[in-house]
N, C-alpha and C positions, 0 to 999 in steps of 0.2 A: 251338881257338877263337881267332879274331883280335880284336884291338880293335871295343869296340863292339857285339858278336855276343852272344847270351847263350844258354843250354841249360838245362834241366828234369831234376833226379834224383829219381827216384820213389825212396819208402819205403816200406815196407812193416812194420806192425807185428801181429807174429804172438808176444805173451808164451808162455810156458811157465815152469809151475810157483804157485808162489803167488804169490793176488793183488797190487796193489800197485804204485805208483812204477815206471816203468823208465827209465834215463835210459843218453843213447848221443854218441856225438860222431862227423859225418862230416865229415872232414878232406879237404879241396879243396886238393891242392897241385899249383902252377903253378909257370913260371918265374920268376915276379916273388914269389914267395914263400908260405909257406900261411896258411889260412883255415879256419878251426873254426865245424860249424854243431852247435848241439845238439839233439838230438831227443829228445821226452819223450813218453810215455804212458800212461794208466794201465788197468795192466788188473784187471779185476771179475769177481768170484767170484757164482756162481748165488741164493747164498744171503746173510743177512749176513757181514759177514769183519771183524771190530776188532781193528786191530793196533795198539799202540804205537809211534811216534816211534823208541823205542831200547829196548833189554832192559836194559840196564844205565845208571843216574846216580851216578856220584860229584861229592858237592859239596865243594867247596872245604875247606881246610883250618879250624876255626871253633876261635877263646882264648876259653875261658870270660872271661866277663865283659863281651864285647863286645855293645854295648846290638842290634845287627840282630843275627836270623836269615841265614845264606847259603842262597840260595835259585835254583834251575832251572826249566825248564818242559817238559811234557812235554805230546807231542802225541798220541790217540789219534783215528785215522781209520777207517770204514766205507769198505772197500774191496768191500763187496759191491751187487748188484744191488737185493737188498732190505734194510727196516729193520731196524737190529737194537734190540736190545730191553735197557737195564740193566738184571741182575739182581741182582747185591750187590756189595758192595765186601768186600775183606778190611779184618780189622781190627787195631789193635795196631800203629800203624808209631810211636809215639812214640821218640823226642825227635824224629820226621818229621811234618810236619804239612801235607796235602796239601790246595786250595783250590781251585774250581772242578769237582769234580765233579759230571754231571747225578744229579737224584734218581733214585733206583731207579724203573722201571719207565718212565724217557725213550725217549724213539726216537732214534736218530742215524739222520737220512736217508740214502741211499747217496750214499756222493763228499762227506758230511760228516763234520765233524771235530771234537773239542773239546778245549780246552788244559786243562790241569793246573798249579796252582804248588806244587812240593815246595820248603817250605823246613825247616831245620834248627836246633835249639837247645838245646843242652844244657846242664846245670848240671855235670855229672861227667867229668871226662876220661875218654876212654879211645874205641875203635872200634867204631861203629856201623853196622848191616847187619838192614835189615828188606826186605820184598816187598809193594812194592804189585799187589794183584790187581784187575783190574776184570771181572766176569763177563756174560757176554750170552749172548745167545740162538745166536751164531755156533758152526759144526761143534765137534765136539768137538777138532780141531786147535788151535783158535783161541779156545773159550768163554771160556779164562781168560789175558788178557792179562797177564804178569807181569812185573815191572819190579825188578829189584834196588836199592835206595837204599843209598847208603854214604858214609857223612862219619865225621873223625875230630875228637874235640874233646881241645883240648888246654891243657893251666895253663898261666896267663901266666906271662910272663917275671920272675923278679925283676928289680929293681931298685936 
C-alpha cells in the first residue's frame, strides 16, 4: 500500500460455543509500525441465557469497626434471543448484603443487563464465603447464575 492509498479487511464473525461477549484484536503491521483494531461481538443464544459478570467476587480486606461496608458490583446479562424470566433468588448471604436486584418474576430483555451491589459488613472477625444465586427461566446450563462472595473481616489493630 503506498501513501495516500487505503484497503478494506473483511471480518467475519462466526462464535462457537456459549453465548456471550467475544472480543478479538486485528493487528495491521506495516513498516512505519503497528496498529491494533479491536473487534467485538455478541453472540445470542435461541433461548434466554443470564450469565453473570464473573463467577467469583472477592472484596476487599474489611477491620471491624470501620463505620463503611467494602463494596463491588456485579453485572448480570441476557445473552439470549428471548426474555428471561426471574425466578428466585437464593437466600442467607449475610454479613453480604446484595442491592439492586430485579423483583421476582421481572423480565430482562435480550442484550439487557442489570447491575448488582454486593457490599460487606461484619461485626466478627474471621473468613467469609456465601453464593449468591439468581434463577431464571434460562436452559438448565445457565438457570442458576452462581457467584461465589468472599471477604475476610479482621480486628483492629491495637494501639
Amino acid at each position: 500500500v503506498r501513501v495516500g492509498q487505503t484497503f478494506s479487511v473483511r471480518a467475519t464473525f462466526k462464535p462457537v460455543g456459549s453465548p456471550g461477549l467475544r472480543t478479538d484484536v486485528l493487528r495491521l503491521v506495516t513498516s512505519l509500525g503497528e496498529v491494533d483494531f479491536t473487534l467485538n461481538g455478541v453472540s445470542r443464544a435461541s433461548t434466554p441465557w443470564v450469565t453473570a459478570s464473573t463467577h467469583g467476587l472477592t472484596l476487599p480486606g474489611f477491620v471491624i469497626g470501620q463505620s463503611r461496608p467494602v463494596a463491588s458490583a456485579i453485572t448480570f446479562t441476557n445473552f439470549g434471543s428471548a426474555p428471561a424470566r426471574i425466578i428466585a433468588y437464593g437466600l442467607g448471604l449475610t454479613p453480604f448484603t446484595v442491592a439492586g436486584l430485579p423483583r421476582v418474576g421481572a423480565l430482562v430483555a435480550p442484550g439487557a443487563s442489570f447491575r448488582v451491589r454486593v457490599s460487606f459488613y461484619a461485626r466478627t472477625p474471621g473468613t467469609y464465603h456465601r453464593v449468591l444465586i439468581v434463577k431464571t427461566n434460562s436452559p438448565a446450563a445457565v438457570a442458576r447464575s452462581l457467584v461465589d462472595l468472599n471477604s475476610v473481616a479482621s480486628a483492629a489493630a491495637a494501639q
